[in-house]
N, C-alpha and C positions, 0 to 999 in steps of 0.2 A: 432263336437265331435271327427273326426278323429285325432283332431292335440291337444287334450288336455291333457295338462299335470298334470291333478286332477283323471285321471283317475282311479289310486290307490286309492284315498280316495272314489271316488263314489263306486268304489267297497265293498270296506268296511264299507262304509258307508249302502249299500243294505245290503251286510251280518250282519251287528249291529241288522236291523231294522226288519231284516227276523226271528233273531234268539230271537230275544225282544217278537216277536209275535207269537211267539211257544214256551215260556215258562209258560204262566199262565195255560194251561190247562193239563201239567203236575201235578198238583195240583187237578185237578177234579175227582171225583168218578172212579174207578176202574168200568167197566159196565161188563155186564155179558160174553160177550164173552175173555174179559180179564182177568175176574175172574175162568172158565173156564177153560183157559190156565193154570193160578197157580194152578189151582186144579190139572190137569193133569201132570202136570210139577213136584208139589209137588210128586205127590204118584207113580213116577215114580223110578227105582230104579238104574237105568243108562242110560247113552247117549242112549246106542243103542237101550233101550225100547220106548226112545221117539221118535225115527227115523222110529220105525215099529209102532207107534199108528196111525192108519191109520181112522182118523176123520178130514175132512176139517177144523174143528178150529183149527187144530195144523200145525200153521206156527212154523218149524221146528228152527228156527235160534235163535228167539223168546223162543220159550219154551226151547232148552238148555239154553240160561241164566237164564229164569227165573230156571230151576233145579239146574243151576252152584248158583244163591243167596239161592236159599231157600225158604219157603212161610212165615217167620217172619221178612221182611226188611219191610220198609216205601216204600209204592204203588207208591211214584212218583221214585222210585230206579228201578222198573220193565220199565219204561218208557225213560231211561235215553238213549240205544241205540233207540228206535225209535227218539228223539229229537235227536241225533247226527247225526246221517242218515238224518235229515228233513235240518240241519242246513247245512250238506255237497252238497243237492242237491242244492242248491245256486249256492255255487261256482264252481260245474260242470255246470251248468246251464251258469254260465258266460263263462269258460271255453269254451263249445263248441258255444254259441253265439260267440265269439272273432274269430273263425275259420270265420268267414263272414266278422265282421268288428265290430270296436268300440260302433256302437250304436247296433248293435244286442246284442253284449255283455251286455249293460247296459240294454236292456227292456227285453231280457231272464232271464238276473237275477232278474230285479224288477218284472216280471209276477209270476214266481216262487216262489221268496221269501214272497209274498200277494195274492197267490193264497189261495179262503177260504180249498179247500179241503186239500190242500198238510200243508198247517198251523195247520190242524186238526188233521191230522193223522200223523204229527211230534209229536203228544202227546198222542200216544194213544199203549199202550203194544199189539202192536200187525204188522204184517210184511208187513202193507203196505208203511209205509217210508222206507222201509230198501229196498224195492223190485224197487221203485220208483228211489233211489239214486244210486241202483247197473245198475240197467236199464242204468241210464245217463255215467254212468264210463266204462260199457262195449260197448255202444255207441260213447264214447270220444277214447275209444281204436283202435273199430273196424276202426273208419275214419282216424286213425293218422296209423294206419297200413296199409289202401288204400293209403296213400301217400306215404309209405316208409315200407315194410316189413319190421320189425323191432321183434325178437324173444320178447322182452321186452314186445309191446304190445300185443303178440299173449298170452304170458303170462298172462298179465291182464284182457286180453277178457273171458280169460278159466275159472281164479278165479272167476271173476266177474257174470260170463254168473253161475257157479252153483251155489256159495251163493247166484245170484239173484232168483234161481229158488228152494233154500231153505226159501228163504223171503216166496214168495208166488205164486203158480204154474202161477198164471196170467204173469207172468214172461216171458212165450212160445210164447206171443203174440208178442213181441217185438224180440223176439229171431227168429223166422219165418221169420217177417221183415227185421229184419235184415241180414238172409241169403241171402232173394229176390235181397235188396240192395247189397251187396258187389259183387254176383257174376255177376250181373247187372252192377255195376261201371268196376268191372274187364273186363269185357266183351268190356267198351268202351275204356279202354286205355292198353290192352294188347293183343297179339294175344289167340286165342279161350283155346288152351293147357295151356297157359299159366295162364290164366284167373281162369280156374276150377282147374288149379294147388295151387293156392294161395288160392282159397277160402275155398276147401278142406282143406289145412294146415291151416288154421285158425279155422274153424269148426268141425275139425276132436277132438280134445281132448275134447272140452267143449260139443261137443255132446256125447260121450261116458261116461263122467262127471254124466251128466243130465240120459241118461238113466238109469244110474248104481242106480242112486236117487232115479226116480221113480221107479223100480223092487224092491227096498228096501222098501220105501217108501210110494209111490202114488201106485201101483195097489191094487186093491179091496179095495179102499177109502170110508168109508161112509158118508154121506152131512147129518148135523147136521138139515139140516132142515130150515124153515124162513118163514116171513107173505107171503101173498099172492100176486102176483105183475101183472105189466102192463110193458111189455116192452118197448113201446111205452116212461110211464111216466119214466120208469127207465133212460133210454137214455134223457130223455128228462131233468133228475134230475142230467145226470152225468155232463152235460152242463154246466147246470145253476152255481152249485155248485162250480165246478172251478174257475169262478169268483162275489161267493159272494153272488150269486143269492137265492131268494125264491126256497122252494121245495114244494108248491103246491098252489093251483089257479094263475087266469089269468096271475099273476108274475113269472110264471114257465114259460109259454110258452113263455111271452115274453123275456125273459131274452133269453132265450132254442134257439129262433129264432135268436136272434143276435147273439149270441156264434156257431148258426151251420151255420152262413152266415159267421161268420168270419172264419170257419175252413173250407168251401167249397170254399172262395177267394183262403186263403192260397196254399191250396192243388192243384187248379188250376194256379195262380200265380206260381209254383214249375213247373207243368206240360208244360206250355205256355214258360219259364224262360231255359226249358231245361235241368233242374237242377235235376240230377239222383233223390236226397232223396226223387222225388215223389212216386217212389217205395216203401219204406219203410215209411213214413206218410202214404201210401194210404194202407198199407198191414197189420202192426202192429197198425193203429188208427182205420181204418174201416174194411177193410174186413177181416182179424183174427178173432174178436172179431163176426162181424155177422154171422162168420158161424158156429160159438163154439153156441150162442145163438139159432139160426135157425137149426140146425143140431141138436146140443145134446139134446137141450131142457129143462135146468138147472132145479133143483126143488125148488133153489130160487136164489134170483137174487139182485143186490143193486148199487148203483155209485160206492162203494168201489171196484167192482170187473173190471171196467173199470179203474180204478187210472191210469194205466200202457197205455192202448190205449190212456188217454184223457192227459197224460205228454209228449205221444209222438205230439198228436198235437198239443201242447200248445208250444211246438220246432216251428214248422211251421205258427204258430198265430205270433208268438215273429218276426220270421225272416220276414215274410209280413208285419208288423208293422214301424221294424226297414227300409225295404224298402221304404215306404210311407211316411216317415220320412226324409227321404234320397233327394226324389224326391222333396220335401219341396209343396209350395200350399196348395190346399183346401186337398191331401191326405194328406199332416203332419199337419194340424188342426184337422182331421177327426181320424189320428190315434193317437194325446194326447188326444182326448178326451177318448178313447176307454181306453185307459192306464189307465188314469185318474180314471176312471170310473170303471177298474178292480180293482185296488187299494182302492180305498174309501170303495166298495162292500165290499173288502176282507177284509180288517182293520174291518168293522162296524159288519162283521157275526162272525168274530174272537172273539168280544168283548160284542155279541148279547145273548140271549139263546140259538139259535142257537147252540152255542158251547157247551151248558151243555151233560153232559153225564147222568146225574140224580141225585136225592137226596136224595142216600139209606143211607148213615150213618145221614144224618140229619134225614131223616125217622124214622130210631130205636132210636137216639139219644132222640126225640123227645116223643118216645113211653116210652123208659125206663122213661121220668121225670114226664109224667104225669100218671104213673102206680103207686099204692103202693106195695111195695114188688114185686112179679114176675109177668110176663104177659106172656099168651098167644098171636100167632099171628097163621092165616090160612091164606088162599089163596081163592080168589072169585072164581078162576077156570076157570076165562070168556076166560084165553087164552090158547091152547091146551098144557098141561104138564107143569103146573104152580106148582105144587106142585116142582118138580125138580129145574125150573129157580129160584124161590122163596126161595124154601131151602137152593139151594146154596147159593142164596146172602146173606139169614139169617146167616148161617153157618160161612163165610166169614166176615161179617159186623158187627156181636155181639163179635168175636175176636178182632176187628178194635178198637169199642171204650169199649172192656172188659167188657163186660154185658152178659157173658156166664152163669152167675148164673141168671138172673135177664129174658132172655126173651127165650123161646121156642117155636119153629116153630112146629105146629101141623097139622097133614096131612089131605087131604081131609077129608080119611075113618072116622079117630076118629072127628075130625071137625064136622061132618055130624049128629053125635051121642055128643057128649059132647057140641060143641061149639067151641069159644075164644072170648077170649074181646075183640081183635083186629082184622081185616081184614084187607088184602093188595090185591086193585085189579089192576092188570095189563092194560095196556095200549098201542099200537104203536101211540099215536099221542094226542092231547094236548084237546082234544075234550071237552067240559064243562062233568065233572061230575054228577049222579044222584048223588040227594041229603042224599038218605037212599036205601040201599038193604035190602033184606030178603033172609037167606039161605033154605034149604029143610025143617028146622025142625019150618019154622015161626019166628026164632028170627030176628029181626029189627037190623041192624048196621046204624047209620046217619056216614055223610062228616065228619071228621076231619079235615085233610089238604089236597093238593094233591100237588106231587112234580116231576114238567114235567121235560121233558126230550129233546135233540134236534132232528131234524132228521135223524145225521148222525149214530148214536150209542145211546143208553140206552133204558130204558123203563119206562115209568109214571107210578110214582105209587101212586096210590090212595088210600088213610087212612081213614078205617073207624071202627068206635069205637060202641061196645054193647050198647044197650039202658040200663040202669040201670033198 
């Protein structure tokens, strides 16, 4: 592959196929944490309000667009920078593959471009593609500026390093790593003064950047909240997910198992190789992240909040790949199939339910046609402060397909004393349905429909209509 001269088109050829497979779910449901954002974004009344809303939902970079549109555009227009961000981290992704050699180039890009998580949340309004592609560009700067100070890339490290940490604070993880690494490299090819000379000027603005952020921004933050989790499986979910995998039973684990043999090769292979970047894989992919988890002690927890650690080792998965390839034998059979086999994963969860976000405007849509005249809807309540998640997406979704006159969302309290004809009960996961609930006052609601959801984003919700 060194000496091919199709190399342009293989490139383009990944970028076509990367950016083909991040645009259908552009199209899918707005889910609540996106809706959320348009809420907040909407009744915000300038920039600088949404920069001091200080709630973990608001990816800041995110929500000024979405305030610069407005909250009456078409939902796939809120989503239009996260896919361009999904679509760019491609070709940075080849970009810094190529700094190794032609086949890193080509399996960093193709891992990348068919990885199911990063395919996912190229579609999703919200700042985990945008954080993921800035990561890569401040990373492509930082290594072209260890080769040659260059004011140009110090520049692009600085932009990059704070809009990446206006995507999403996860952002610190790779930013940490990445100081470990440069003044680690500086250290091997300059004298010691010289060394913390150059890293400092490189570090110095984007960290004054980022603090000014957070004092504005990020202190006294409050955390929205979230189901209840297992560290253990969460790690184990950000794994699998990457490339394709199952997120729960025995196909979690094993998926979870090959994906952390192939990151603990890698990261050893780098170690064994000599090859500085073990500092920054081992800093920004594992140990950042376990000591925010282990230390802080999050109040919830999800794969999306590893994006950033699990890109940076999917850098080191791609360049061990591309080496065993290289060396040709049982290791370049053993690493196409691993390719192979990250690709198929990724295409088939892309394309699976997996990728749904949910089925709320079919849900209402659904309610308005078989209601005469108006209908009530409440909330089963089975999930803590369901009347709010609920409302909001009522609120949102009866705008969507203009049935504002036609359906009303009614709260617990009046619920509880009047009724509704309709009930929407909440869900994290795809579980079989009871067939008929009964609320406090004895009235009966059976199954109507139930319209799941995948595991990376939404919620199931379950339709159930009064007994006549």
């Amino acid at each position: 592959m060194e000496n091919d001269n199709r190399l342009p088109l293989v490139a383009l050829a990944v970028l076509v196929i990367g950016a083909a497979l991040r645009l259908p779910g552009l199209w899918t449901d707005l889910q609540l944490d996106e809706v959320w954002s348009l809420e907040n974004a909407s009744a915000a009344t300038s920039w600088l309000e949404i920069l001091r809303l200080k709630i973990d939902n608001n990816h800041h970079l995110t929500s000024l667009y979405m305030h610069g549109l407005g909250p009456n555009v078409d939902a796939a227009l809120y989503r239009v920078p996260a896919y361009v961000f999904g679509v760019a981290t491609i070709g940075l992704a080849w970009l810094i593959g190529l700094r190794d050699s032609r086949t890193t180039a080509v399996i960093t890009a193709v891992m990348f471009a068919t990885s199911a998580a990063l395919v996912f949340y190229s579609s999703e309004a919200r700042g985990y593609s945008a954080v993921v592609c800035l990561m890569l560009a401040a990373w492509y700067c930082l290594q072209r500026y260890a080769d040659a100070p260059n004011t140009a890339y110090l520049i692009g490290f600085a932009v990059t390093s704070v809009l990446g940490m206006m995507s999403h604070q996860t952002f610190a993880f790779f930013f940490l790593g990445a100081f470990i690494w440069c003044d680690a490299h500086m250290q091997r090819h300059h004298r010691l003064r010289d060394a913390t000379r150059l890293t400092m000027r490189m570090f110095a603005i984007p960290t004054v950047g980022i603090g000014v952020f957070a004092v504005v921004a990020l202190v006294g933050q409050e955390i929205g909240g979230g189901p209840p989790f297992d560290i253990p499986i969460v790690v184990a979910q950000t794994l699998a997910v990457m490339s394709g995998g199952p997120q729960h039973g025995a196909g979690l684990w094993f998926v979870a198992a090959i994906c952390g043999c192939l990151v603990a090769t890698a990261v050893w292979s780098a170690y064994r190789s000599k090859d500085d970047r073990v500092f920054f894989y081992a800093t920004a992919g594992i140990i950042a992240p376990a000591l925010i988890v282990l230390l802080r002690r999050p109040p919830t927890l999800a794969p999306r909040y590893f994006l950033v650690p699990a890109a940076v080792l999917l850098l080191a998965v791609s360049c061990s790949l591309a080496k065993a390839i290289d060396r040709g034998g049982w290791r370049r059979v053993m690493a196409r199939v691993l390719i192979a086999a990250h690709v198929v994963a990724g295409v088939w969860f892309t394309f699976s339910p997996n990728a749904s976000r949910g089925g709320y405007r079919a849900a209402l849509t659904h309610i308005v046609e078989q209601s005469t005249g108006s209908a009530t809807v409440a909330s089963a309540n089975r999930f803590g402060g369901s009347d709010w998640r609920t409302g909001m997406m009522m609120r949102y979704y009866t705008r969507a397909i203009g049935a504002q006159s036609r359906l009303r969302y009614v709260a617990t309290e009046e619920a509880a004393v009047e009724g509704a004809q309709w009930v929407i009960d909440e869900n994290l996961d795809n579980a079989p349905a009871p067939q008929s609930i009964v609320d406090t006052h004895g009235r009966q609601y059976s199954i109507d429909r139930v319209y799941d959801a995948g595991p990376l984003s939404g919620i199931v919700w379950r339709v159930y209509r009064q007994h006549e």
